[in-house]
Backbone as ProteinMPNN parsed JSONL, in Angstrom:
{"seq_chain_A": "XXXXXXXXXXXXXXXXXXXXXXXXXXXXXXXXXXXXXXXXXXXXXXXXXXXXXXXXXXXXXXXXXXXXXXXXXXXXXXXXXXXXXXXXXXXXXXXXXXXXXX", "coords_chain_A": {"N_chain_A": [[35.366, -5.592, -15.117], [36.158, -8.08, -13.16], [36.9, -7.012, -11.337], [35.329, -5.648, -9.963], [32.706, -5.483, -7.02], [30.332, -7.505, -6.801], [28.893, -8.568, -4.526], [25.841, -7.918, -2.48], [25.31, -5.306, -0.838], [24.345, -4.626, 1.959], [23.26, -5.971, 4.378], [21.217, -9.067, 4.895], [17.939, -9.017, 5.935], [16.555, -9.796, 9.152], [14.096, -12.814, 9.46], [12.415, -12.309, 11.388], [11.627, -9.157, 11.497], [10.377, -6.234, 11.507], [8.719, -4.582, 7.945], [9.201, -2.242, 6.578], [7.309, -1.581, 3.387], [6.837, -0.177, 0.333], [3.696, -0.533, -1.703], [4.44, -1.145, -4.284], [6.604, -2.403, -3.966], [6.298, -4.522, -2.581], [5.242, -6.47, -3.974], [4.611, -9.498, -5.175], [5.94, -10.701, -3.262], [4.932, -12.56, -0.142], [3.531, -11.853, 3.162], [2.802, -12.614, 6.68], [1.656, -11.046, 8.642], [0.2, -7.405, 7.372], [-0.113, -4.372, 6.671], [-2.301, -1.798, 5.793], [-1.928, 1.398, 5.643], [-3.276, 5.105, 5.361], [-5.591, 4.886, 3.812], [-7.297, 6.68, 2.279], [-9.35, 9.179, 0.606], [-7.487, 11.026, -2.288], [-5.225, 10.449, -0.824], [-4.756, 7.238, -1.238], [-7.097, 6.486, -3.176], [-4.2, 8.509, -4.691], [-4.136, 11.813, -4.888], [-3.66, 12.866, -7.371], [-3.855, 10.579, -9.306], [-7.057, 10.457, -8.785], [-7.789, 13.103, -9.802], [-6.868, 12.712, -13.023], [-8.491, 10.519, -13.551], [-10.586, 7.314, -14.608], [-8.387, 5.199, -16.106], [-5.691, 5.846, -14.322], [-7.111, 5.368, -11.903], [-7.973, 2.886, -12.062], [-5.628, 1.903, -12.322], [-4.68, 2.575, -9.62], [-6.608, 0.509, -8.253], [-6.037, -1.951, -8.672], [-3.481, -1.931, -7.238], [-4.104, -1.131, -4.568], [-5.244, -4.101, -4.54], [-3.313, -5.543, -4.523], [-1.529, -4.957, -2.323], [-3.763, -5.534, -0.383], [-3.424, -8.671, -0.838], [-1.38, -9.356, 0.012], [-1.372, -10.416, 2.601], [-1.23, -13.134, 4.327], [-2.245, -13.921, 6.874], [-2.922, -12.498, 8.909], [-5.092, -8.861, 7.865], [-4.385, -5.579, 8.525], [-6.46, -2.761, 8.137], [-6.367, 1.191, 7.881], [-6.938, 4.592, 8.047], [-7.291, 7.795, 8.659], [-8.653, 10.382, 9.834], [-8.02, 13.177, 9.675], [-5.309, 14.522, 7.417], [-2.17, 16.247, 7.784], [-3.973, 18.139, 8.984], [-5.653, 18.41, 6.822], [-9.546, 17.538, 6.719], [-10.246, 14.597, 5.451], [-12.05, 12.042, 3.469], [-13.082, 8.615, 4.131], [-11.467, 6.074, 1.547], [-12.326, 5.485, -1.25], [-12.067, 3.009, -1.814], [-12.17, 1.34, 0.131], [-15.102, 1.987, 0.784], [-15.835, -0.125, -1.555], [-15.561, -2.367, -1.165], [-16.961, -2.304, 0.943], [-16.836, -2.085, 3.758], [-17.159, 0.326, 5.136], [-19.321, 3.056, 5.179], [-20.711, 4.489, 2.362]], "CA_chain_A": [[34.279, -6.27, -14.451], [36.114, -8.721, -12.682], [37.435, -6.048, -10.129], [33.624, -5.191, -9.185], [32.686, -6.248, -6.227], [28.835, -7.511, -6.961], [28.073, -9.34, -3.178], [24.991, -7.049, -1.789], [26.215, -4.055, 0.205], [23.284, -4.247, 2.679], [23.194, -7.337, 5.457], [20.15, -9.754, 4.709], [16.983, -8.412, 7.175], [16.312, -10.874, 9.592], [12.758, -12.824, 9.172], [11.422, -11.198, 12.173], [11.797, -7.764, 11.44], [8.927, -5.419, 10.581], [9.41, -4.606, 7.081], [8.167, -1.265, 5.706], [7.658, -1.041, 1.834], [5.658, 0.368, -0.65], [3.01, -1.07, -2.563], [5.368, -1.181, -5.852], [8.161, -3.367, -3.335], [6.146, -5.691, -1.696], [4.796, -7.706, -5.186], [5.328, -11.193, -5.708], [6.089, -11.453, -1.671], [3.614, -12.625, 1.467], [3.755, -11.411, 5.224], [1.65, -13.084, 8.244], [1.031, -9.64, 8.992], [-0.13, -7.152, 6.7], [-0.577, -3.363, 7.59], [-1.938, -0.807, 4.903], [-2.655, 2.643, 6.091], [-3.673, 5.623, 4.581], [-6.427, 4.536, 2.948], [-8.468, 7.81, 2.591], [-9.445, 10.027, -0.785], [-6.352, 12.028, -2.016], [-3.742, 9.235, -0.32], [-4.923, 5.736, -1.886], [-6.396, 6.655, -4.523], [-4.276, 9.328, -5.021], [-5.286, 12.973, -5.443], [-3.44, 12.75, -8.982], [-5.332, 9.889, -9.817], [-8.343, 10.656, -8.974], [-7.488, 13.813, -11.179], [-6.897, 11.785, -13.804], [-9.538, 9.521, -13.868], [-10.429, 6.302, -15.93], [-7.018, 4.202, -15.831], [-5.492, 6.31, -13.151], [-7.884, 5.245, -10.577], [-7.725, 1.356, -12.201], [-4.097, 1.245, -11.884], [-4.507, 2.179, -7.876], [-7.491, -0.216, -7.581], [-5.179, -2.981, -8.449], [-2.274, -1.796, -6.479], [-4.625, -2.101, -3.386], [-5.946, -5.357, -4.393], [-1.675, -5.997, -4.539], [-1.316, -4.511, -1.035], [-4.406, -6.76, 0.454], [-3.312, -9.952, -0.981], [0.376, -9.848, 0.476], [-1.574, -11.011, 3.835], [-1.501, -14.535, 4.433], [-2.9, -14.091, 8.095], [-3.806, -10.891, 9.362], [-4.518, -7.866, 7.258], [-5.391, -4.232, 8.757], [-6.441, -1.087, 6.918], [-6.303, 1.954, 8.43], [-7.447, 5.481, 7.407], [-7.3, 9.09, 9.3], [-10.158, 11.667, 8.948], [-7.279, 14.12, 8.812], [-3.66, 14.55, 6.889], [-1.659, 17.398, 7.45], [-4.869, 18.902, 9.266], [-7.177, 18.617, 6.333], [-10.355, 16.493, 6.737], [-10.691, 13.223, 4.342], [-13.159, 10.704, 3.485], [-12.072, 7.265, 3.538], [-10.982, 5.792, 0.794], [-13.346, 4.88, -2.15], [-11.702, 1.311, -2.094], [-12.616, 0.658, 1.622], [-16.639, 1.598, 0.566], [-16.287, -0.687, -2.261], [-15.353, -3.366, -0.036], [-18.259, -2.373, 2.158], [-16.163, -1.476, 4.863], [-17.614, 1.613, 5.632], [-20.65, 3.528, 4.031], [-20.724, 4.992, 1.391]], "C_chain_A": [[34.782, -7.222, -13.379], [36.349, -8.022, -11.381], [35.823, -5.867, -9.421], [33.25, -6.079, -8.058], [30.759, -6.011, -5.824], [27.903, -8.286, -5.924], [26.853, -7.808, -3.073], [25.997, -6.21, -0.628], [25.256, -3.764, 1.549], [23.382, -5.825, 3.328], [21.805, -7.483, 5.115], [18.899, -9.128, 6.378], [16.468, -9.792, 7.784], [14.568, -11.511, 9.45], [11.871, -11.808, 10.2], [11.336, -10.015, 12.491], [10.448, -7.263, 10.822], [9.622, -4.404, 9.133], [8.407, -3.114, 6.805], [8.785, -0.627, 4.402], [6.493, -0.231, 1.134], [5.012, -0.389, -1.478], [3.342, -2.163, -3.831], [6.273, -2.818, -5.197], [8.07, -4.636, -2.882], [5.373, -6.936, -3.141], [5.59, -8.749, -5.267], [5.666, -11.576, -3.898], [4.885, -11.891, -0.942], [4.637, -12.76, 2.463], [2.631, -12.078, 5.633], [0.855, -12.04, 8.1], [0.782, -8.494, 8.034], [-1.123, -5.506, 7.163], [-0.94, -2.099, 6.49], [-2.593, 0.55, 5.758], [-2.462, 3.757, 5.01], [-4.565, 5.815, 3.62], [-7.726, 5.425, 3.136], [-8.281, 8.576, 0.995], [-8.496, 10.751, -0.638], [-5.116, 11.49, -1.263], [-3.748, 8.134, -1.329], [-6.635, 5.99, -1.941], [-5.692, 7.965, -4.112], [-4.364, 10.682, -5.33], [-5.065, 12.805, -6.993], [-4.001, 12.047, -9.559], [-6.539, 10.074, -9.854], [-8.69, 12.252, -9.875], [-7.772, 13.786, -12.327], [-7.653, 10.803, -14.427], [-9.304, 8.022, -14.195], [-9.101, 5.684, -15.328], [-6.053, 4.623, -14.989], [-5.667, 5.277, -11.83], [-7.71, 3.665, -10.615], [-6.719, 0.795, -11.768], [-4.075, 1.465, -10.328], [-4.908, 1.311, -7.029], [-6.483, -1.296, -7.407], [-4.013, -3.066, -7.728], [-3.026, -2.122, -4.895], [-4.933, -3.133, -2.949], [-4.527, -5.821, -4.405], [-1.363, -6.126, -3.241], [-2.216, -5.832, -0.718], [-4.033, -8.233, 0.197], [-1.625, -10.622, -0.379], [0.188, -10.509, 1.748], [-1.456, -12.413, 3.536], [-2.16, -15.064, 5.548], [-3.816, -13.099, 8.225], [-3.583, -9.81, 7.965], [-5.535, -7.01, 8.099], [-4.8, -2.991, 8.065], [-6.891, -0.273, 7.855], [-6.688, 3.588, 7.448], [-7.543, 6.667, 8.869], [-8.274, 9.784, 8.626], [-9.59, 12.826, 9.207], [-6.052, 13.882, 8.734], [-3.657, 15.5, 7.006], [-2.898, 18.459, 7.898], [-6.165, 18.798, 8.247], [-8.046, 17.184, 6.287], [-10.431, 15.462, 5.091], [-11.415, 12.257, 4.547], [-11.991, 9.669, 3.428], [-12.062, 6.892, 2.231], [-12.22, 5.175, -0.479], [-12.815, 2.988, -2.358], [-12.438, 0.939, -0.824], [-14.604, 0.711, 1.252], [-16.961, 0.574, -0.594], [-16.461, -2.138, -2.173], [-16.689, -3.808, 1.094], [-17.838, -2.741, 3.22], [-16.497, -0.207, 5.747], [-18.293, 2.372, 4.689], [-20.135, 3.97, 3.613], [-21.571, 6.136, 1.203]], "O_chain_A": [[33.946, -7.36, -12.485], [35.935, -8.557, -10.353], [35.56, -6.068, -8.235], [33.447, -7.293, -8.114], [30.122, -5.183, -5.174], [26.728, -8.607, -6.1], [27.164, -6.755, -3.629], [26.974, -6.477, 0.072], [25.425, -2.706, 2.154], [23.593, -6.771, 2.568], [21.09, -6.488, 4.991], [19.243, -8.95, 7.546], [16.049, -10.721, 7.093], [13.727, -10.62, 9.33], [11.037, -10.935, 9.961], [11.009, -9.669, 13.626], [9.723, -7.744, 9.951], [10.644, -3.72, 9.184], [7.179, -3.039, 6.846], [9.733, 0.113, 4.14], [5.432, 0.187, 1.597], [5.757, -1.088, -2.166], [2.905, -3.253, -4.202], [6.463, -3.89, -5.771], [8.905, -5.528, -2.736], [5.118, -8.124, -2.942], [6.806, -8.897, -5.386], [5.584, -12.727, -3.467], [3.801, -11.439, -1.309], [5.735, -13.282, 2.65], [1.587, -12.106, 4.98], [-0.277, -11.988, 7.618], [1.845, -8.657, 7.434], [-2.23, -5.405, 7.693], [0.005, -1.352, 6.237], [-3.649, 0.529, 6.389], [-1.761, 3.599, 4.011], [-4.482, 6.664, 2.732], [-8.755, 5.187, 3.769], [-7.232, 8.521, 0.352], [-8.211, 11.254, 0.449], [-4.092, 12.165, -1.16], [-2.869, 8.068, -2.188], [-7.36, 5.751, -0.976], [-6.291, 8.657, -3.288], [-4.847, 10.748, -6.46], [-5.997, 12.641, -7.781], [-4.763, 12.471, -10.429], [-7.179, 9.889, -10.89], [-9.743, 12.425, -10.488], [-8.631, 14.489, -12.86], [-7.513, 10.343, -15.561], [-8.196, 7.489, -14.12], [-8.866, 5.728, -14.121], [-5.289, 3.69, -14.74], [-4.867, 4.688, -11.103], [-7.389, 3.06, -9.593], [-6.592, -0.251, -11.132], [-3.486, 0.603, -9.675], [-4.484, 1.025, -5.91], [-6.063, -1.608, -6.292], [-3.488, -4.164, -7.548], [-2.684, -3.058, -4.173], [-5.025, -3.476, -1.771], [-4.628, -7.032, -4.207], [-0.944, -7.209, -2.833], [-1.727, -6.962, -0.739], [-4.359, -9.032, 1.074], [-1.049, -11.709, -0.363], [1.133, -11.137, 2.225], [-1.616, -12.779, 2.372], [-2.619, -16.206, 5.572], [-4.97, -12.894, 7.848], [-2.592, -9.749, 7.238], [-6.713, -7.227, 8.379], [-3.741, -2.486, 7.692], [-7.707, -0.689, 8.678], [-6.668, 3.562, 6.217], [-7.858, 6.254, 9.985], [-8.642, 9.842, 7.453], [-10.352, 13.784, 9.077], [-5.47, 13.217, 9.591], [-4.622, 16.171, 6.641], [-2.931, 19.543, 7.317], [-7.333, 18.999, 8.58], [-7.594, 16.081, 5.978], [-10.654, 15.834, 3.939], [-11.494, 11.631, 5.604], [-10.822, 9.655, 3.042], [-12.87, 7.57, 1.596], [-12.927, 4.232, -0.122], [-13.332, 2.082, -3.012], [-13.373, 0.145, -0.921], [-15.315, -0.279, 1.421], [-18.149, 0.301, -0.767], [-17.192, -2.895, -2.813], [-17.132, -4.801, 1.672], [-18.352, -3.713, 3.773], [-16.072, 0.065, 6.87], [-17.954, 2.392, 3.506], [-18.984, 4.182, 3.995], [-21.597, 6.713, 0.116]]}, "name": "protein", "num_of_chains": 1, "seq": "XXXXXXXXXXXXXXXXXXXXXXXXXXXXXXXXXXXXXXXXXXXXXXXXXXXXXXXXXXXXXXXXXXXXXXXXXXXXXXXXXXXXXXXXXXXXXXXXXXXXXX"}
């Protein structure tokens, strides 16, 4: 053990860098800025979740409500009405929000 050499192998990211994580990465932090996209049925939630159902779909709600709260200034949500060519609704979180009908 003492031979190991346990400094970080990765240089510290400077503050003003745009940071892109995942949902899972960014907990327990806050950004100014605050950018989620994808937020369409079959992305966030999901397709597997919404599959799934019931506690599936719970565990994504709260991962969004994870995502929106990392803002401290700005937050924007974003959504495409197609992936990969096929058409999608937005996101059942964004109408629950009342963001966009339902």
């Amino acid at each position: 053990l003492q031979e190991m050499d346990l400094t970080p192998k990765s240089k510290p990211l400077a503050k003003d860098c745009v940071r892109l994580q995942t949902v899972h990465t960014a907990k327990g932090m806050e950004f100014d800025n605050v950018f989620i996209v994808g937020l369409a049925e079959d992305q966030f939630p999901t397709y597997f979740a919404i599959k799934n159902g019931g506690r599936a779909i719970e565990e994504e709600r709260r991962n969004c409500f994870v995502a929106i709260t990392r803002s401290s200034r700005n937050l924007y949500l974003s959504y495409a009405r197609n992936y990969f060519r096929w058409a999608k609704q937005p996101s059942r979180f964004l109408k629950e929000m009342g963001l966009v009908g339902g």
